[in-house]
N, C-alpha and C positions, 0 to 999 in steps of 0.2 A: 477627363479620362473615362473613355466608356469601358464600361469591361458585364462580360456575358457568362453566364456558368451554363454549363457542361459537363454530360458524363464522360470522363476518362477515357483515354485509350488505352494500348499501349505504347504508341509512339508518344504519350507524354510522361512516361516511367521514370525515364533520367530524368527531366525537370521534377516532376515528383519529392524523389529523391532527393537532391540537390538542396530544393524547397522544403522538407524535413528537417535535412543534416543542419542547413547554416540558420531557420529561427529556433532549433531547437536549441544551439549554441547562443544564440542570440536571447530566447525566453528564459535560458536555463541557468545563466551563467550568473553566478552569487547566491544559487540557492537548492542547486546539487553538485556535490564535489566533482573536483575537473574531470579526472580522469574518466569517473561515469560519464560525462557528456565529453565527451571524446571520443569514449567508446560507440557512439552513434557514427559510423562511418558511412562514406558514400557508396564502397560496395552491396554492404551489407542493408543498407535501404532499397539498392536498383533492387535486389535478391527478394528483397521483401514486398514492395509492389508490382515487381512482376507476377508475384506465387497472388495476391489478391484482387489483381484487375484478372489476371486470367480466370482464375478460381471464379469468379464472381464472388467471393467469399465477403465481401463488404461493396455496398456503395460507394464508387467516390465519383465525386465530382470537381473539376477542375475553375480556377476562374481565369478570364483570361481578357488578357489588354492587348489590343490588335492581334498579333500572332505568337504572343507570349504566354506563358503562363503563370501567373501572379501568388498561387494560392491554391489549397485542395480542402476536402473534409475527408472523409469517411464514417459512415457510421452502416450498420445493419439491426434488422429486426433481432431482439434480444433472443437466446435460443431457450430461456428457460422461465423467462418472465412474462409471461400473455401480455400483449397490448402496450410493450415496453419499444422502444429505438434506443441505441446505445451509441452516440456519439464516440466515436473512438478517436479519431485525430482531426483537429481544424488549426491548419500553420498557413502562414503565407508569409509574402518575400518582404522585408525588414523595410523595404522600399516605397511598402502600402500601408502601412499603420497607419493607422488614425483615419482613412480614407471610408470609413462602413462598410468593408466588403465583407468584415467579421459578422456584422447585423444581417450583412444579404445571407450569408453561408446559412443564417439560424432561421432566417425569414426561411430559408430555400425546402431546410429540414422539416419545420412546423409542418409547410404548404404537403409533403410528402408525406410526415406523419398521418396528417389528417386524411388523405387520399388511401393511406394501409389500415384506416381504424382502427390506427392505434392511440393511448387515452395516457402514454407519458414518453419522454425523454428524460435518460439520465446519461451523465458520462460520470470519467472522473478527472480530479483536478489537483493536480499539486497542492499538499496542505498551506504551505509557504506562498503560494504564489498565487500574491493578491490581486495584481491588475486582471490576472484570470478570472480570479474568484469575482472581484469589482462586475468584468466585464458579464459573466455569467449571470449575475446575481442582478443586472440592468436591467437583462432575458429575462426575469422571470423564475431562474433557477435558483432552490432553495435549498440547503444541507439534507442530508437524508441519511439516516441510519446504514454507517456500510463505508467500506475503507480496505486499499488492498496495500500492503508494505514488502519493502524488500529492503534487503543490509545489503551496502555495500561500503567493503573498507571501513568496518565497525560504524559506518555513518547507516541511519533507518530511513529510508525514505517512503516516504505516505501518501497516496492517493485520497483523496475523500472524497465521495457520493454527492454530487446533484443533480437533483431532479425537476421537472417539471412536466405540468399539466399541458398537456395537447388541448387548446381551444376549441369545440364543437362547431 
């Protein structure tokens, strides 16, 4: 399976989207309560990568198998941290697992970081969810001081900080 990345259009919004909604059900399911990942709907994703591909307001990039679309990131230069990238979303279709295109996505990032002179990458990652953290922590990504939480339905759900060194 050859597959190629690409910046975004917006004729690939719907897939986008789509590609959000069902790994997000798919990553998320046993370790944030249903209704929250439910609440992830397909409207409300088109709505949300339309307002960022057009904005420019994030990088994304697509990957794609013949004339499919498999997979996205997103990330942008951080707006208050010098010399920081913020990984913001990396999903793809349930279909590709296990296949490295997660490695290409962070190969892709690095290659960019290092072209903006910028000197880290961080995102953040479900505290619970380990194959994430696993996969992250393969990268190179290390815990880092910093954590953002939200209640819902009396349940706290927690993002945690990692980061990593851009290679010179």
């Amino acid at each position: 399976m050859e597959i190629h990345l690409r910046n975004a259009a917006q004729a690939d919004v719907h897939t986008i989207a789509d590609i959000h909604v069902r790994s997000w059900k798919t990553a998320f399911d046993g370790l944030m309560p249903d209704r929250y990942i439910e609440s992830y709907t397909l409207p409300d994703r088109v709505e949300e990568w339309q307002k960022i591909i057009r904005s420019n307001a994030e990088t994304v990039v697509v990957a794609e198998s013949g004339d499919k679309v498999v997979g996205f990131m997103s990330y942008s230069v951080h707006p208050e941290q010098v010399g920081t990238i913020e990984l913001s979303k990396l999903y793809l279709c349930p279909t590709v697992y296990g296949k490295r295109l997660g490695s290409r996505f962070l190969n892709y990032l690095e290659i960019d970081a290092q072209a903006l002179g910028m000197t880290n990458i961080h995102l953040y990652v479900l505290d619970n969810n380990e194959s994430a953290i696993q996969f992250y922590s393969k990268h190179g990504f290390n815990f880092s001081d910093g954590f953002i939480s939200e209640v819902f339905e009396e349940t706290t759900i927690i993002d945690v900080l990692m980061t990593k060194r851009v290679k010179v």
